[in-house]
C-alpha positions in Angstrom: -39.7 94.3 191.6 -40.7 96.9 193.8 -44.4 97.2 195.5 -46.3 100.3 194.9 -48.8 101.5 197.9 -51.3 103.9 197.1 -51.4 106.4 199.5 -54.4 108.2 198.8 -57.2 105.3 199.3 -60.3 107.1 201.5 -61.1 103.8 203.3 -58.1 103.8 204.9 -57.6 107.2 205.6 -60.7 107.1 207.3 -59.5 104.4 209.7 -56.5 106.4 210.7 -58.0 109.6 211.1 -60.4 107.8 213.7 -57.7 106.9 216.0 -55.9 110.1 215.0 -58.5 112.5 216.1 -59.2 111.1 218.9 -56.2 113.2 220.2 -56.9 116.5 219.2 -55.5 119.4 221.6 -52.4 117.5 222.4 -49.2 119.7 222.5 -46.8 118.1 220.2 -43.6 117.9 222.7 -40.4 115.8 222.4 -41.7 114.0 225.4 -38.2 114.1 227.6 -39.2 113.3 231.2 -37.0 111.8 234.0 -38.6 108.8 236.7 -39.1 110.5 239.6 -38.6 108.2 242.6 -37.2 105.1 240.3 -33.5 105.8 240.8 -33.2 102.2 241.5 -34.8 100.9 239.2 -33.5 103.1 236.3 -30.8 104.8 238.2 -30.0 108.8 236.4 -31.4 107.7 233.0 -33.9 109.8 231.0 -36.7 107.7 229.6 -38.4 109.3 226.6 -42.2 108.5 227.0 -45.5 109.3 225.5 -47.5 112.2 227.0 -50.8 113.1 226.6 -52.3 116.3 228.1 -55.8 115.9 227.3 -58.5 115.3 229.6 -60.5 112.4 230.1 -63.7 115.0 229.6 -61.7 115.8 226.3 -61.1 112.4 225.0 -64.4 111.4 225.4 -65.6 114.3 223.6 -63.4 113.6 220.9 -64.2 110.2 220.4 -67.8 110.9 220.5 -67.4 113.0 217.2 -65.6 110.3 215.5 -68.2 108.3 216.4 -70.5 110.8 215.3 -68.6 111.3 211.5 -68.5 107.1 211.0 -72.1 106.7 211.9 -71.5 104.4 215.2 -72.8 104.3 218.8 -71.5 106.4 221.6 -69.6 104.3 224.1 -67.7 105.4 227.3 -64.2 106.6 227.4 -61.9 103.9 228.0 -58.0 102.7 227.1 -58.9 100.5 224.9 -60.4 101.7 221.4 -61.5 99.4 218.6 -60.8 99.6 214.3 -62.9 97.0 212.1 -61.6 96.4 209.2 -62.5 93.1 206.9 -59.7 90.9 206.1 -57.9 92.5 202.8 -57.9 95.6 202.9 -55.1 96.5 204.4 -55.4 96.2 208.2 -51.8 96.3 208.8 -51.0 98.8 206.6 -53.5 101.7 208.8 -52.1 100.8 211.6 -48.8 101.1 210.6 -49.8 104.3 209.3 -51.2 105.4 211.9 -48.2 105.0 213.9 -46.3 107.5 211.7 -49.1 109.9 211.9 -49.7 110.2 215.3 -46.1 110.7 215.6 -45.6 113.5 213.5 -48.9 115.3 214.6 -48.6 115.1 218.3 -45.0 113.7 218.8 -45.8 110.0 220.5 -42.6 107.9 219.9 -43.0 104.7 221.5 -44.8 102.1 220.0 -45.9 98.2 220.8 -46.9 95.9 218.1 -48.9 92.8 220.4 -49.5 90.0 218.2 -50.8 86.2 219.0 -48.4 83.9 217.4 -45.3 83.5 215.0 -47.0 83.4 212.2 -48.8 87.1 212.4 -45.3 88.5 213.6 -43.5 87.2 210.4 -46.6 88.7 208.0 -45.8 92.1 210.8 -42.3 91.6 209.9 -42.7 92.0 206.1 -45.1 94.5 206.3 -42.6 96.3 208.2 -40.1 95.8 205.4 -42.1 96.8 202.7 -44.1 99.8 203.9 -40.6 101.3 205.3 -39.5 103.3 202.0 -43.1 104.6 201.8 -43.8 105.9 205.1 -40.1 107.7 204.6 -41.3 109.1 201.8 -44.8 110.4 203.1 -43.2 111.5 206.2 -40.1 113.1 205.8 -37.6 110.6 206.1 -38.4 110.3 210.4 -35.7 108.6 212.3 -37.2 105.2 213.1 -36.0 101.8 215.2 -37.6 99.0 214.3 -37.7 96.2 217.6 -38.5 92.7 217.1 -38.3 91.4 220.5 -35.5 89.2 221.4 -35.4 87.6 224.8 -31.8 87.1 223.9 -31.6 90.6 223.4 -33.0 92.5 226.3 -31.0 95.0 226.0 -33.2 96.6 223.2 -35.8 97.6 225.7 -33.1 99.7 227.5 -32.5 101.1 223.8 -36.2 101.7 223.3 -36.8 103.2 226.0 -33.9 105.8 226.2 -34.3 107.0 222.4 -35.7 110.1 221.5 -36.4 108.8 218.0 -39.6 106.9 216.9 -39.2 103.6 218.1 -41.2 100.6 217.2 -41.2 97.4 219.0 -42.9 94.1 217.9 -43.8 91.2 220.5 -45.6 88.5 220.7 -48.2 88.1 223.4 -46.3 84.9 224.9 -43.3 86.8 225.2 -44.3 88.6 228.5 -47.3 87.4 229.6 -46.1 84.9 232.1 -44.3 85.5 235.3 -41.2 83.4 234.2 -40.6 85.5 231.3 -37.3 87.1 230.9 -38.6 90.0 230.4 -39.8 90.2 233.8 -36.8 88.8 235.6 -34.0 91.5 236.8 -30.5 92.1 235.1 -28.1 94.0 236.6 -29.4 97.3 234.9 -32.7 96.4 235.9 -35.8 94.7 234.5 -36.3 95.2 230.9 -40.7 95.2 231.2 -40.5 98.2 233.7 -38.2 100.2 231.4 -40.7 99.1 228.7 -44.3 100.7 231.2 -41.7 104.1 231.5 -42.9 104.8 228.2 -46.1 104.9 228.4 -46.5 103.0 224.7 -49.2 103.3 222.8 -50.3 99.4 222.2 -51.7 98.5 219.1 -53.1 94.4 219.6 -53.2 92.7 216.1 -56.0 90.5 216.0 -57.2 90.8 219.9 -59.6 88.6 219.7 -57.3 85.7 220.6 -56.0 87.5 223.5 -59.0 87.8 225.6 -58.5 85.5 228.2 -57.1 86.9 231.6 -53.8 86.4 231.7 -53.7 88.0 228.5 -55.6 90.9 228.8 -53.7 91.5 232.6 -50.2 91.2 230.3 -51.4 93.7 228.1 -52.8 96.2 230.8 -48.9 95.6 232.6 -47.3 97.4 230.0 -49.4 100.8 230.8 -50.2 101.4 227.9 -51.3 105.4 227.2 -54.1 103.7 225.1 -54.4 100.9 223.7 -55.4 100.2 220.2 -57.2 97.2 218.8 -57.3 96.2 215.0 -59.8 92.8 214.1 -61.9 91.9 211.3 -63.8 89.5 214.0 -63.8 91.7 217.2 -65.1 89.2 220.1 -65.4 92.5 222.3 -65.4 95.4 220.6 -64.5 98.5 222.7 -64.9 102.0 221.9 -65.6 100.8 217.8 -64.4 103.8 216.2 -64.2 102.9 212.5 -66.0 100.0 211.1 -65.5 98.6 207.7 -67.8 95.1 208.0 -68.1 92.7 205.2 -70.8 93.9 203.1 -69.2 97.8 203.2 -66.0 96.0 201.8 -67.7 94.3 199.1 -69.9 97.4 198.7 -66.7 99.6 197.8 -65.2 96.6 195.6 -62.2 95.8 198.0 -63.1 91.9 198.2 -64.8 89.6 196.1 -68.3 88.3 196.5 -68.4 84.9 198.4 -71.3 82.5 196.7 -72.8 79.6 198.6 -73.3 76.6 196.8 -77.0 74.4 197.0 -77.3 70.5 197.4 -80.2 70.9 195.0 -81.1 72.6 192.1 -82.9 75.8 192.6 -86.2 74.4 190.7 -86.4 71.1 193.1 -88.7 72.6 195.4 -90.8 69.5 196.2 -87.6 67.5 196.4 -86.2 66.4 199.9 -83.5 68.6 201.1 -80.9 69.0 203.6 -81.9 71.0 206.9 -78.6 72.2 209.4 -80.4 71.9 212.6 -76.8 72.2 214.8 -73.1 73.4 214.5 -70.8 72.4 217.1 -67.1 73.8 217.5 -64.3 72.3 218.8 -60.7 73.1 219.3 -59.3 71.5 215.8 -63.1 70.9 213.8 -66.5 71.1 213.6 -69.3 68.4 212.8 -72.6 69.1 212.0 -76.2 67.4 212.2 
């Protein structure tokens, strides 16, 4: 059997048109560019990276109208740019999406998928699979490499970096955010994370809430990343919110189900003793309450 994606659902065009805009003026352009000044480090190689030749004054301006059309608060200009979306409807298939739009409107071409564990990169994985057919389909059949990082394989940074194609790559956040990575360390064509900054990827962080803390955040900003884009149903710091679909929208347009709280008491034993939570407490593996 064979999934069927709709293509036309508004929601979700919305979402992508949010990050998409947010570029408007830029110069489609095969993006070609030697490393001036990096001959050791990447000897006569072209590197084929992401250009943008907006301004900041532009950017801002253009995210302030997207913020404008989706009813939301003007923030400052910044790399970092947030998508809301409530679990279920489809988070990974707009920014998937996304990816292939940008890439035919403007001509970006490199690509890194940042997710927090195993388990989100195999559900990434699939989605990858399945949406593949359909995204040829909607977009003309692009030439498009698929990465899932291998530290095995480091070679496929070299590869992702040199193509002129649209190239993908998908890593997990432990996979370069400590010093002894292999990533980091040198081969003898170089080292593979500084092939991957050439690019000047546009980073799109799955769930970035669980990859706030420092080391994190500093492994994401080593990449250079031309912007970097953050997709969350539970955003703990949500920067430059450009599209917001919260709970009560999603339920609103029929896209999830209601969720109903069950009472200890009936609803006519008013004058019976009930039960008050006074305090929650979380820890790392439960919660008690009082």
């Amino acid at each position: 059997m064979k999934l069927q994606f709709e293509a036309n659902q508004q929601y979700q065009l919305d979402a992508i048109s949010a990050v998409v805009d947010v570029f408007d003026g830029v110069q489609k352009s095969d993006g070609k560019r030697r490393i001036a000044g990096s001959a050791e480090l990447l000897g006569n190689e072209y590197v084929v990276a992401n250009h943008c030749q907006l301004s900041s004054e532009a950017m801002l301006g253009n995210m302030h109208a997207v913020q404008d059309r989706n009813n939301l608060p003007h923030t400052d200009a910044g790399e970092h740019l947030s998508i809301e979306m409530e679990t279920g409807t489809g988070k990974t298939y707009v920014y998937l999406r996304t990816i292939h739009e940008l890439h035919a409107r403007y001509g970006f071409n490199k690509f890194v998928i940042v997710v927090p564990s195993v388990a989100i990169k195999e559900g990434a994985i699939k989605n990858l699979e399945i949406t593949r057919e359909h995204f040829a389909l909607l977009y003309d059949n692009p030439s498009c490499d698929v990465h899932i990082y291998d530290p095995k394989k480091r070679g496929q940074l070299k590869q992702f970096a040199t193509a002129d194609s649209l190239q993908v790559l998908l890593i997990t956040i432990d996979s370069f955010a400590k010093s002894e990575n292999v990533i980091r360390q040198n081969t003898d064509w170089g080292v593979a994370l500084e092939y991957l900054r050439a690019t000047r990827p546009i980073v799109i962080v799955d769930e970035p809430q669980n990859m706030e803390t420092e080391k994190r955040k500093q492994a994401i900003a080593d990449l250079l990343p031309l912007v970097t884009l953050r997709y969350s149903a539970t955003h703990k710091n949500p920067y430059n919110t450009l599209y917001s679909l919260n709970p009560v929208q999603a339920y609103d347009l029929g896209l999830v189900k209601t969720i109903e709280v069950d009472s200890v008491h009936s609803d006519e034993a008013y004058a019976h003793a009930y039960v008050k939570v006074q305090k929650v407490t979380a820890k790392k593996k439960e919660w008690e309450e009082k």
